[in-house]
C-alpha positions in Angstrom: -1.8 -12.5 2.5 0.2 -14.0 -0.2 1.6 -10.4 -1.7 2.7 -12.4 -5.4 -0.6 -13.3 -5.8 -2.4 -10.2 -4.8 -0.4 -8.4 -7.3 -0.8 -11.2 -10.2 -5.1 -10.2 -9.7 -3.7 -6.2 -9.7 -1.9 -7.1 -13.1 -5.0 -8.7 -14.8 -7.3 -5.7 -14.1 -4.7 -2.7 -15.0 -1.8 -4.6 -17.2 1.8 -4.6 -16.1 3.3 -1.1 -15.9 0.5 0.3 -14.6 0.1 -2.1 -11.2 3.6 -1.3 -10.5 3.2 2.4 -10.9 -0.1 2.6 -8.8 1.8 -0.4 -6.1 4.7 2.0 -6.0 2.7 5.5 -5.5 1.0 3.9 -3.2 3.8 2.7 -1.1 5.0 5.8 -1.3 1.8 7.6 0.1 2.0 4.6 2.6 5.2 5.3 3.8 4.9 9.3 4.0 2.1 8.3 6.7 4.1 6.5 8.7 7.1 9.0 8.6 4.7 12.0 9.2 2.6 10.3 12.1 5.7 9.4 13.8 6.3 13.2 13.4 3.8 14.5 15.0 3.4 16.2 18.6 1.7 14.7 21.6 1.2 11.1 19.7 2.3 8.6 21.7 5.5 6.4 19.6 4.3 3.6 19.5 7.1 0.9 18.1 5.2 -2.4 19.0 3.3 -3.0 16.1 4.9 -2.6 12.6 3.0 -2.6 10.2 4.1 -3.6 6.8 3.5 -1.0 4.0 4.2 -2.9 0.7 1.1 -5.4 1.7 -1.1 -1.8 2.9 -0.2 -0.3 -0.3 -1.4 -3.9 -2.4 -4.2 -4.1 -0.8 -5.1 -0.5 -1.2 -4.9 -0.2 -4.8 -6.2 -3.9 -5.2 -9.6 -2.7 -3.8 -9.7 0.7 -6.0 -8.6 -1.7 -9.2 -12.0 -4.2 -8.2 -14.3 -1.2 -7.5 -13.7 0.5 -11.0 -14.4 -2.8 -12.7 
């Protein structure tokens, strides 16, 4: 996934300021889940797979932006 142009698409459905405020809430939210599932109790820690929450967040607010329009 080419993260630049992702965000470019995220830009030309909600303007500037807007993408990065939803990108960055999102990221936020994205990284909250991480911190609180590695929190949990009896969930196995699992540290092979990391996942990348920057290109989770994108992607999440890309699809919200293209199902409102």
């Amino acid at each position: 996934m080419d993260k630049s142009a992702e965000m470019k698409k995220i830009i030309s459905l909600v303007g500037r300021d807007k993408a990065i405020e939803l990108v960055m809430a999102a990221y936020n939210t994205e990284m909250l889940t991480t911190l609180l599932n590695r929190l949990e109790e009896k969930k196995p820690m699992t540290g092979n797979v990391r996942r990348n929450q920057l290109e989770d967040a994108i992607n999440r607010v890309l699809e919200v932006c293209t199902l409102s329009n």
